[in-house]
C-alpha positions as CSV (number, residue, x, y, z in Angstrom):
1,X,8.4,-22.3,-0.7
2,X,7.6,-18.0,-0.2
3,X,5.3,-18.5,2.8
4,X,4.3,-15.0,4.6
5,X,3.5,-14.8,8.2
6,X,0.5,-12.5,8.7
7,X,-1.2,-11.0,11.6
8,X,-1.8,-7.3,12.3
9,X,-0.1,-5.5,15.5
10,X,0.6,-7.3,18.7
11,X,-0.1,-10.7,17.1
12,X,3.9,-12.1,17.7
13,X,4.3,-12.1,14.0
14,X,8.3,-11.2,14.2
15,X,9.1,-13.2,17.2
16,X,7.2,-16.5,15.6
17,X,9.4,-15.7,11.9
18,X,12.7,-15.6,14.0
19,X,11.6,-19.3,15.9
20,X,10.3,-20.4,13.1
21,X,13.5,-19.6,11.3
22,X,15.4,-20.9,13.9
23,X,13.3,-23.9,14.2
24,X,13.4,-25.3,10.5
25,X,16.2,-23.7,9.3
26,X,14.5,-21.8,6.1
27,X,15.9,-18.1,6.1
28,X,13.4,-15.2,7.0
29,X,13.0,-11.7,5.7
30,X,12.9,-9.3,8.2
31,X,11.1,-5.5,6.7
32,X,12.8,-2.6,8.6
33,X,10.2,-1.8,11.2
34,X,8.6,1.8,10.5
35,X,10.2,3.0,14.1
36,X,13.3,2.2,12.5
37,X,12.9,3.2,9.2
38,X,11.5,6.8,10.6
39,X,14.4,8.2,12.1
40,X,16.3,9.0,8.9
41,X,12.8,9.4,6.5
42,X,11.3,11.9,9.0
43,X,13.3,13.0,12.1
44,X,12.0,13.9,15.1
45,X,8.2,12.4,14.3
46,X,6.2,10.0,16.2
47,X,3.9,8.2,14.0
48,X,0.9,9.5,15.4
49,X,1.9,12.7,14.2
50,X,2.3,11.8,10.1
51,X,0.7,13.6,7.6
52,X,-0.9,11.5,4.9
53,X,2.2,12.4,2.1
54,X,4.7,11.2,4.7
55,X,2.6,8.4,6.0
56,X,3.1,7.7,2.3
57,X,6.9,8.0,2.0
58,X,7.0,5.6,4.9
59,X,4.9,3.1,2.7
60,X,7.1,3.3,-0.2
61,X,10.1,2.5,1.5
62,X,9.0,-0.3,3.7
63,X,7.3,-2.2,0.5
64,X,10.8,-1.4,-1.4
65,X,13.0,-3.1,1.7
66,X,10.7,-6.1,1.7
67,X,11.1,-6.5,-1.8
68,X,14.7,-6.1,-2.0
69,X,15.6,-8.8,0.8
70,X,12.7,-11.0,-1.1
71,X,14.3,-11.2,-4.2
72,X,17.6,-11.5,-2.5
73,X,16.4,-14.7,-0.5
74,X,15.3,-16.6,-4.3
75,X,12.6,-19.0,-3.9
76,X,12.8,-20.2,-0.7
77,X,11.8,-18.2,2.7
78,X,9.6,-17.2,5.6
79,X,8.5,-13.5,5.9
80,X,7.3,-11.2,8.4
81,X,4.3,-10.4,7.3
82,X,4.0,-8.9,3.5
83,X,3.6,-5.5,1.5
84,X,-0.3,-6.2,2.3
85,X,0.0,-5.1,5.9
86,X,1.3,-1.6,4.5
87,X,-1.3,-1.2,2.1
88,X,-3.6,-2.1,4.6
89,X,-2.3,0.3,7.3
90,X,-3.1,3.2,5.0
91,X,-6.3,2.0,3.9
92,X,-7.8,1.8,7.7
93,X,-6.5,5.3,8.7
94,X,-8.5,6.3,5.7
95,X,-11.2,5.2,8.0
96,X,-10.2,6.0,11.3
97,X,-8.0,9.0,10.7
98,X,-4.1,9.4,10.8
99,X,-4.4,8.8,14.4
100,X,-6.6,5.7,14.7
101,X,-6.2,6.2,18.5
102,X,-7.8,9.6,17.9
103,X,-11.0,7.9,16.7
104,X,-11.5,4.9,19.2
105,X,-14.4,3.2,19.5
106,X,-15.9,4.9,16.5
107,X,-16.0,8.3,18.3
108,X,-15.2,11.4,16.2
109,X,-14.2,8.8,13.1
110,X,-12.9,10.6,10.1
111,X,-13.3,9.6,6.7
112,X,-11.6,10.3,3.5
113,X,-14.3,13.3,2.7
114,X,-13.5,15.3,5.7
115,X,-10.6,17.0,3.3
116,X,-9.0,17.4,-0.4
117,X,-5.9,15.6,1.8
118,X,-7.8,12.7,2.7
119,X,-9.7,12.4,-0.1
120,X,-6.3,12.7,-2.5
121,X,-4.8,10.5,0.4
122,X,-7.6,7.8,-0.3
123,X,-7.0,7.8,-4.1
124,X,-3.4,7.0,-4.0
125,X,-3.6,4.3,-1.0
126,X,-6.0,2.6,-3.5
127,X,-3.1,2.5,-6.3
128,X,-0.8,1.5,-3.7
129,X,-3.2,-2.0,-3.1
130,X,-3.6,-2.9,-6.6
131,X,0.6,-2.9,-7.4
132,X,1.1,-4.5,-3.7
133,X,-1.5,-7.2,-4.3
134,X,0.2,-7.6,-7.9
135,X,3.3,-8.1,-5.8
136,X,2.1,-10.1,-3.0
137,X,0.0,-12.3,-5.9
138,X,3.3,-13.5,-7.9
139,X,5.6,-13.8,-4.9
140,X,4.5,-15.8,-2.1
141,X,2.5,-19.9,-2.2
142,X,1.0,-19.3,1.1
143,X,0.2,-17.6,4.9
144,X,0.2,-18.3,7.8
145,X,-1.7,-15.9,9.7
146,X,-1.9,-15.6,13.7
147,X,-4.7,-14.7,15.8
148,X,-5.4,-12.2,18.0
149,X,-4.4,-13.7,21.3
150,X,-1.8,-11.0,22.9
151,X,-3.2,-7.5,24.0
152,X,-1.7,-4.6,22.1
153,X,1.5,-3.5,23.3
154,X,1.3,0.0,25.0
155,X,4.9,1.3,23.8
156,X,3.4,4.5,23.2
157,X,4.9,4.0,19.6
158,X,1.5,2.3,17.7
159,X,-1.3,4.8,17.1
160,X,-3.5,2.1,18.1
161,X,-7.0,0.4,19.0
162,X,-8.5,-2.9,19.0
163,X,-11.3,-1.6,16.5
164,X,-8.8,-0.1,14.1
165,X,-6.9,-3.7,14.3
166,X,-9.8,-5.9,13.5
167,X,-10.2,-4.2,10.8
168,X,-7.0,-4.5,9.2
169,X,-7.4,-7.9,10.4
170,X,-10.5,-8.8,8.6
171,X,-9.2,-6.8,5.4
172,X,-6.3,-9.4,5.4
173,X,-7.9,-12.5,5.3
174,X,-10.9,-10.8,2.7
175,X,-7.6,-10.0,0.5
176,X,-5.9,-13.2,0.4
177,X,-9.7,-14.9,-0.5
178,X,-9.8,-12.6,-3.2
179,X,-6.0,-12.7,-4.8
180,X,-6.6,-16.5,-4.1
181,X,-3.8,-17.4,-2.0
182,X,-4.2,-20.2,0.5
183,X,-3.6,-19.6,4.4
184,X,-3.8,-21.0,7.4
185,X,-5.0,-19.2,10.5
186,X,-2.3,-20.5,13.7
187,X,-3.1,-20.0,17.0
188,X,-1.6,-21.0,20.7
189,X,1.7,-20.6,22.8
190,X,4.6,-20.5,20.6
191,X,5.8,-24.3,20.7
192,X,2.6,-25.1,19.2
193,X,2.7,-22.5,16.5
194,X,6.0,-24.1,15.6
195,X,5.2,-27.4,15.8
196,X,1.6,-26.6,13.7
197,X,3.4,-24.5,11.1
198,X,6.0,-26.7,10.1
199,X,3.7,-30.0,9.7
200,X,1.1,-27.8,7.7
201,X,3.8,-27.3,5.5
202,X,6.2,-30.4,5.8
203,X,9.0,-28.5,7.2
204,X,11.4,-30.6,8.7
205,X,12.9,-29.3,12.2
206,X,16.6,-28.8,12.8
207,X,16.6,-28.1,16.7
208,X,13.7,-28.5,19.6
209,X,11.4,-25.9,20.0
210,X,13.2,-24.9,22.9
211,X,16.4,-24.0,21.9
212,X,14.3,-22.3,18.7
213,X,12.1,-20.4,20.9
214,X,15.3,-19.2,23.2
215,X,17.0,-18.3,20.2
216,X,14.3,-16.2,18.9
217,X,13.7,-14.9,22.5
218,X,18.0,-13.5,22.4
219,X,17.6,-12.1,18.8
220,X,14.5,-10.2,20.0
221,X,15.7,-9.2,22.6
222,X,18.8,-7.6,20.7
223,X,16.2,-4.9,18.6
224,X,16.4,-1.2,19.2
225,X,12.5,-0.6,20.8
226,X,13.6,3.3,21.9
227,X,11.0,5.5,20.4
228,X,12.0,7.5,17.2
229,X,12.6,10.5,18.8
230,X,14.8,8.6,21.1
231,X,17.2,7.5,18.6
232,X,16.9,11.1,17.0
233,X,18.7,12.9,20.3
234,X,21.2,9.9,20.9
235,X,22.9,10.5,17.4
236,X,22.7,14.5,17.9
């Protein structure tokens, strides 16, 4: 079984796939995170700071790495999160602006007629959805998507606000009722995400959900969360 592990940012999707990974012993697929993926598409950017063509680029190659590992796993894995979540991304800023922080709480909110870009910018993100929901339709049997029950994290990496992500969020779950693929909203600490995940499913466990949940926490904690500039000036 494809199952997908949705949620938009700060919902503990990549630390629930690696426990749940851990936990039932089905592989995961892991996208390159954009913070890593910017460094060698566009050095020396913050997000926040993308135009809409490179905002773009950064789309591409995050759907084409997910799709890669996806068909490299077969039949038979647990992903974090889907191609969805990229469409989606550029489908709110379309919205809320390149820099959704720039636009919080629905001050000074941009739209895609405030310029030829945007406009242009809105037209393609459109194309982008109907290939990724062609994608998303024929590859995964089901989601599991989290609530929002952590605060965002303030890495200074996300151009970010809690409007602009229940937006996405809602967009998500409309998506999936309209491609007609079944989910299941999970909520709770992180043993009972396990536990609830794997009997929705019938997955049968291969260690506790402590030693899952520890493993998950080391493998985390082994990620590269320096900001993209960061990296940029420790390979000069």
């Amino acid at each position: 079984m494809k199952i997908s592990v949705s949620g938009t940012y700060s919902s503990g999707k990549t630390s629930t796939v690696m426990a749940l990974s851990h936990y039932t012993g089905v592989p995961r697929s892991l996208a390159r995170t954009i913070r890593g993926i910017m460094p060698e598409a566009l050095p020396g950017l913050k997000l926040a700071d993308v135009t809409p063509p490179q905002f773009l680029q950064l789309t591409l190659r995050r759907h084409t790495g997910r799709a890669v590992q996806e068909a490299l796993l077969g039949d038979n894995f647990i992903s974090d999160g889907s191609s969805l979540q990229e469409w989606l991304y550029g489908a709110a800023r379309v919205r809320y602006g390149m820099n959704p922080n720039a636009t919080a709480d629905g001050q000074d909110r941009r739209t895609a007629h405030d310029s030829e870009e945007m406009a242009f910018f809105a037209q393609v993100v459109e194309q982008y959805g109907q290939a990724f929901k062609q994608h998303v339709k024929s590859t995964y049997d089901a989601y599991v998507h989290l609530r929002h029950e952590l605060p965002i994290a303030a890495d200074g990496h996300r151009p970010m606000n809690n409007e602009f992500r229940a937006t996405i969020d809602t967009m998500l779950l409309a998506t999936l009722d309209e491609l007609e693929i079944p989910y299941h909203v999970v909520g709770g600490a992180m043993a009972q995400r396990l536990e609830t995940i794997a009997g929705i499913f019938d997955l049968k466990p291969v260690m506790s959900t402590a030693e899952a949940i520890e493993l998950a926490r080391q493998e985390y904690g082994r990620q590269d969360f320096r900001m993209e500039t960061e990296r940029i000036s420790a390979r000069a």
